[in-house]
C-alpha positions in Angstrom: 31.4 8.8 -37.4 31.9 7.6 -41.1 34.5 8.9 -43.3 35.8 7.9 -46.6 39.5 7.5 -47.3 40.9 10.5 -48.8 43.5 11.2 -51.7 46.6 13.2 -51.1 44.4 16.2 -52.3 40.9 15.4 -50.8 41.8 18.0 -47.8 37.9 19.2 -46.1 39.0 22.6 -46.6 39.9 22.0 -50.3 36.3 20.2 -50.2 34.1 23.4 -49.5 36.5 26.3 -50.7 38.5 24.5 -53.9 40.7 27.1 -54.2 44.2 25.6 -54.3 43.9 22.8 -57.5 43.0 23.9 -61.1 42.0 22.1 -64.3 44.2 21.2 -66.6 43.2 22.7 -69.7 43.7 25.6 -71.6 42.1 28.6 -71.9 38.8 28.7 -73.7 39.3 29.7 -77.4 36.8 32.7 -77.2 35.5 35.1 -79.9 33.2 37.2 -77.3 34.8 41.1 -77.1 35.4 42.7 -73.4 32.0 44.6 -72.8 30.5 45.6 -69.3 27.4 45.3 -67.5 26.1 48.6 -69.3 25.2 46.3 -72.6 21.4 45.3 -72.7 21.4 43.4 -75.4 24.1 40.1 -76.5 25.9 39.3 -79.5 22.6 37.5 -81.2 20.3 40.7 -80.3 18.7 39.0 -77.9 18.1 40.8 -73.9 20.0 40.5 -71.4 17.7 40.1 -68.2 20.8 40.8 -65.8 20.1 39.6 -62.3 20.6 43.4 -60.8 22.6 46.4 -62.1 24.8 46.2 -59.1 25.5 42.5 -59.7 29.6 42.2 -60.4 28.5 39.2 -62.3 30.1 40.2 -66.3 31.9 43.3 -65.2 35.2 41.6 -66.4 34.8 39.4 -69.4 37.8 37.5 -71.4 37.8 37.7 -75.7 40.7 35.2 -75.5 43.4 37.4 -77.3 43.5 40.6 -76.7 44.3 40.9 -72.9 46.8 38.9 -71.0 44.9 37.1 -69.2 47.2 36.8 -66.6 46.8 40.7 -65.9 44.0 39.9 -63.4 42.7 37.6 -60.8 39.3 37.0 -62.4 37.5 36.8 -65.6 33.6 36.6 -65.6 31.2 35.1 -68.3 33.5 32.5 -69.5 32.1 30.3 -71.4 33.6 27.0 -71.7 34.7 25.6 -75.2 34.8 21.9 -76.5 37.8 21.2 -74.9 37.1 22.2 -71.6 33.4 20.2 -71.8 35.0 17.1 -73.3 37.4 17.4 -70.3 34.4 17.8 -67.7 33.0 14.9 -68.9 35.5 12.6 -68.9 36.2 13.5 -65.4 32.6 13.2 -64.6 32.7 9.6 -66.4 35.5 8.5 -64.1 33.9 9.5 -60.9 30.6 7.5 -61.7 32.8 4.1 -62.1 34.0 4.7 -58.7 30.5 5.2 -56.4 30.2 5.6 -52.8 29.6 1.2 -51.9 26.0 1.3 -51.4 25.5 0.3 -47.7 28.0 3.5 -46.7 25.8 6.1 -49.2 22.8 4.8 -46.7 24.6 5.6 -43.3 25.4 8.9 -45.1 21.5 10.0 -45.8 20.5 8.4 -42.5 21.3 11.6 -40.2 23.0 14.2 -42.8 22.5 17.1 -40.1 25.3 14.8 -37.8 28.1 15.6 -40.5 27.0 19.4 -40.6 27.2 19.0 -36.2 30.5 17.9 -36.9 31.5 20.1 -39.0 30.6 23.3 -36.9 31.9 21.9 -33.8 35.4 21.7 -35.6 35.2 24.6 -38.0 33.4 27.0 -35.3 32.2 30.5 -37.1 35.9 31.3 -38.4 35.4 29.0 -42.0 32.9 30.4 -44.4 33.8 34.3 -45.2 30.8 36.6 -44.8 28.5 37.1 -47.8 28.4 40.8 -48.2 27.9 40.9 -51.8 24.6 39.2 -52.0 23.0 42.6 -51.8 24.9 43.6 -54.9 23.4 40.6 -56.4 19.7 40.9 -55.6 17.9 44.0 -55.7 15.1 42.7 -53.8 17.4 42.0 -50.7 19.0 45.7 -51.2 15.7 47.2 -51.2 14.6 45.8 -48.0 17.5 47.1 -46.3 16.7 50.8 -46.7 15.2 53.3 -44.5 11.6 53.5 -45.8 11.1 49.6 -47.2 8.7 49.4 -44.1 7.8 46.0 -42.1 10.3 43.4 -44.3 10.5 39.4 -42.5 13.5 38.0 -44.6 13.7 33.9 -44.1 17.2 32.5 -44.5 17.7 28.8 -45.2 21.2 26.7 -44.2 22.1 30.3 -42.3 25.3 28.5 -41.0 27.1 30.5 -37.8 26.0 34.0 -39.8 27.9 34.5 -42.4 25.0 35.7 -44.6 22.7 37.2 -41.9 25.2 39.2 -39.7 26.5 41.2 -43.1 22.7 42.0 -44.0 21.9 43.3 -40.4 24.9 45.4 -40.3 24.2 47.2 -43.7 19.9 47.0 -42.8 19.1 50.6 -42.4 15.5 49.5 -41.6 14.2 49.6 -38.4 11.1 47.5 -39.3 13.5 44.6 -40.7 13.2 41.2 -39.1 15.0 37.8 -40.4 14.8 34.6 -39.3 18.3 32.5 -39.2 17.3 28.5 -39.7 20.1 25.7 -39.8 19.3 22.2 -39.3 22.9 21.8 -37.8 21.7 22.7 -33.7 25.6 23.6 -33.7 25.3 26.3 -36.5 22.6 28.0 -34.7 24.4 27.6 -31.1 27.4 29.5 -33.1 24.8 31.8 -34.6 23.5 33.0 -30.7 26.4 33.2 -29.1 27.5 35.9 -31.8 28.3 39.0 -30.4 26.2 40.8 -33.0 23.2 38.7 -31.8 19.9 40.4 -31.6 16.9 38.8 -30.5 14.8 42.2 -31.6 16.1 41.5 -35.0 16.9 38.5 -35.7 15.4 34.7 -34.5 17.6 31.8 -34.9 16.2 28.5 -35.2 17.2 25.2 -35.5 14.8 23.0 -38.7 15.2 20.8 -41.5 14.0 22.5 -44.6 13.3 19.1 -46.2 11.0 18.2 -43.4 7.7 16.5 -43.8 6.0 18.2 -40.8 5.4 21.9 -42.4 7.4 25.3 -41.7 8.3 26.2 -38.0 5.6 27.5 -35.5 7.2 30.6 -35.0 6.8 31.5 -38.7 3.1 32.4 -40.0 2.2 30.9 -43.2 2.1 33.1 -46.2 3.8 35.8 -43.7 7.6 36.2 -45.4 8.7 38.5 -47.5 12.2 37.1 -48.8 13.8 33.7 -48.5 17.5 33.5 -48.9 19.1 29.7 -50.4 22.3 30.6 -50.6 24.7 27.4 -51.0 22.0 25.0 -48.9 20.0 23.2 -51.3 22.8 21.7 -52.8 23.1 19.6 -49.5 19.6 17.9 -50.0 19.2 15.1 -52.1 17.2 15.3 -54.7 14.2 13.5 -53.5 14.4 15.4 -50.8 13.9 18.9 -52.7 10.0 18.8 -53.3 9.2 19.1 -49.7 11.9 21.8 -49.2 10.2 23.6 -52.2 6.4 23.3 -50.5 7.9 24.4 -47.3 9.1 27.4 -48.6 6.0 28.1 -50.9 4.5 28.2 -47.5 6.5 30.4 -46.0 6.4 33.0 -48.8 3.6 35.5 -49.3 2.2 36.3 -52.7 4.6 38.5 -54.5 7.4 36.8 -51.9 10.9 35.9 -53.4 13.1 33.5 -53.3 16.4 34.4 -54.1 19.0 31.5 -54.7 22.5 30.7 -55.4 24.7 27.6 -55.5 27.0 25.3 -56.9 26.9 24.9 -60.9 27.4 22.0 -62.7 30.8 21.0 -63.5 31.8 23.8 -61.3 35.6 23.1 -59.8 34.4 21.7 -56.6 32.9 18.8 -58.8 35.3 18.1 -60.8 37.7 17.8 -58.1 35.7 15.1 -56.4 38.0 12.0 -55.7 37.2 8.4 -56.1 34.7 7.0 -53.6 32.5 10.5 -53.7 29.8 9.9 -56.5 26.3 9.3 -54.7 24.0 9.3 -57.8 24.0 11.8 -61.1 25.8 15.5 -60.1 25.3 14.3 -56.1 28.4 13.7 -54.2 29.9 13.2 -50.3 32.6 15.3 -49.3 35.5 14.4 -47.3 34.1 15.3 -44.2 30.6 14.0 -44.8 28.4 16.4 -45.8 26.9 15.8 -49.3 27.1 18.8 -52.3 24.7 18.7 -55.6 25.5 20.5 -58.6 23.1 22.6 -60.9 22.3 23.1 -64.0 19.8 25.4 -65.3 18.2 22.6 -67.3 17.8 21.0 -63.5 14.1 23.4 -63.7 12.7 21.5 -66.4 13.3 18.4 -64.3 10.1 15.7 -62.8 10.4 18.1 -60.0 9.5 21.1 -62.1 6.0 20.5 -62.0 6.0 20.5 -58.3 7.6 24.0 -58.0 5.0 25.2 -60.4 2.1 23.5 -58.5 3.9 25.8 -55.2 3.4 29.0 -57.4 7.2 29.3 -57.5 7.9 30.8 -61.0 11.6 32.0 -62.5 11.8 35.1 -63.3 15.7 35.8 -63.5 18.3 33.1 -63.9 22.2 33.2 -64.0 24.8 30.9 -64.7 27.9 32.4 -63.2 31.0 31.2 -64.9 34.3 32.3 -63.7 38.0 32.3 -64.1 40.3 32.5 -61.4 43.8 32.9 -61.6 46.8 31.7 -59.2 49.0 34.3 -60.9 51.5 32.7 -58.5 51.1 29.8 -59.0 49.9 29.6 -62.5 46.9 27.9 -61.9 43.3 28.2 -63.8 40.3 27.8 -61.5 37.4 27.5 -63.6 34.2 28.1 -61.1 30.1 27.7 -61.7 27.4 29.0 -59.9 23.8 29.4 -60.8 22.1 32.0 -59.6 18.1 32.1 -59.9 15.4 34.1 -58.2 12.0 32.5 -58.4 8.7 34.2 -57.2 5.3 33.6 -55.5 3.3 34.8 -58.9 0.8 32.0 -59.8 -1.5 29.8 -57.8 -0.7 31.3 -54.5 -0.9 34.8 -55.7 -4.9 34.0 -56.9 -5.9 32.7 -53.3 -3.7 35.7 -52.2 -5.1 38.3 -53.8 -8.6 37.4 -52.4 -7.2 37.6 -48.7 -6.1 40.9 -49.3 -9.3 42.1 -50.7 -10.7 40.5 -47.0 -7.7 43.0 -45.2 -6.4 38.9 -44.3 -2.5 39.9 -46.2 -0.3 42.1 -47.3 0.8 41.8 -51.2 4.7 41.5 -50.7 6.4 44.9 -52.2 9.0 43.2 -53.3 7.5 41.9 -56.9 7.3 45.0 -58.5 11.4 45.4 -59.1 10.7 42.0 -61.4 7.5 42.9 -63.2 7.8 46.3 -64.1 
């Protein structure tokens, strides 16, 4: 087992949750006024494609002076000012003059799934708190869960012990749902089975690598799945890694198929945390306890690898950048967090081929485009 020497505040826990260190900086100077998620439209005129009107994202915004904002927890839509970038990136700067020494960052990418085995086999299924919003935050996963959506198969990516699929089985009110749970931790998905809530007639976990080279698992049919869930697992690829995770999952997905996505933002607290001895290569880093963490921007989809998630037929149609201010009203603290939030869909090269195998009776169109193109 490798491990890098930790500071006094590189705790693991601290690592995946950061919730008990804050930067120091001051609150953004803001001008935006408190609004909710009602407006339509921002201050430029301009639409506001929000990702689903149940979304909390922007219920709770801070103008900067006329709310203590010490009178709640949480703020949403913060947007940094100068101070808090120039801040970010002098941190940032620091961490890239103290690297991970080059012949440990190659044990590290050797067997990543090891650290996750490890991880699991201390943390068990008691770590990671269950994702019951995500159907708040994506109508397509909310409308497969109701009583007449008809024959939904849901793939979720990095699925962990459950935390994400248990919460969706227990709210699914459709008896023609079926998901499939995939780690590539063989821990995760022991975890995941011996569940109490468990159900082999709804729910297949199976242990694969979604960077693989050797295609999608053989008990998934190509071009068979109606939703596929990244929720905080990409970020634990490297990047040369992510073009086979994105044909794999092109694969998977039928035309009109979503892929609904959320992880770590750039310069998000769990980044800027980062000790010394944790930078991998630009916005990649290791975490105490092995596992590595990548942080996104939204510019990270006009990237080289851009062209090969168009060439998959993998097109954006909504795309959030969750910034957010907690408050230690305790202890005083500012935790300033960032997540982007992206649902892509099967729309262009696939959906040509697909629409001729429909024509032939070969596939179902998936239902679940309509919500984003009408």
């Amino acid at each position: 087992m490798i491990s890098l020497a930790r500071g006094k505040l590189d705790e693991e826990e601290d690592d995946h949750r950061a919730s008990s260190i804050s930067i120091k900086a001051p609150f953004p100077k803001q001008s935006r006024i408190v609004n909710n998620n009602n407006d339509k439209v921002n201050e430029e005129g301009e639409d506001v494609n929000e990702v689903y009107s149940k979304s909390k994202i922007g219920r709770r915004k801070f103008d900067g002076s006329s709310v203590d904002p010490w009178k709640f927890n949480a703020w949403d839509d913060v947007e940094w000012d100068e101070d808090l970038e120039r801040n970010a990136l002098e941190i940032v700067k620091r961490q890239i003059q103290s690297p991970v020494p080059q012949e440990i960052k190659l044990k590290f990418n050797e067997n990543p799934k090891s650290f996750w085995d490890s991880f699991y086999e201390v943390r068990r299924d008691t770590f990671f708190k269950n994702r019951s919003w995500l159907m708040n935050e994506f109508r397509a996963l909310d409308e497969s869960i109701k009583p007449k959506a008809g024959k939904v198969k849901i793939v979720e990516l990095g699925c962990g012990p459950g935390n994400t699929a248990f919460p969706i089985l227990s709210s699914n009110q459709n008896p023609e749902l079926f998901l499939y749970a995939l780690d590539y931790s063989s821990k995760a998905i022991d975890l995941l089975k011996n569940n109490p809530l468990y159900d082999p007639s709804k729910v297949l976990g199976l242990v694969w690598d979604m960077s693989t080279s050797d295609g999608i698992p053989s008990e998934i049919e190509a071009g068979s799945i109606d939703i596929v869930l990244m929720i905080f697992c990409f970020s634990a690829l490297q990047p040369s890694d992510w073009s086979k995770a994105i044909r794999n999952v092109s694969g998977m997905l039928k035309p009109g198929g979503v892929l609904l996505f959320r992880d770590y933002g750039r310069h998000d607290l769990t980044q800027l945390r980062m000790k010394g001895s944790r930078f991998m290569e630009d916005n990649l880093y290791i975490r105490g306890d092995g596992t590595r963490v990548y942080f996104f921007d939204r510019d990270d989809d006009d990237d080289d690898d851009d062209g090969k998630r168009k060439s998959s037929g993998l097109e954006v149609v909504d795309l959030k950048v969750d910034r957010r201010l907690l408050l230690n009203r305790a202890r005083k603290l500012k935790m300033y967090r960032v997540w982007l939030q992206v649902c892509f869909i099967i729309i262009i090269t696939t959906l040509i081929i697909g629409l001729s195998l429909i024509k032939r009776g070969l596939m179902r169109f998936s239902p679940f485009v309509y919500p984003f193109l009408y």
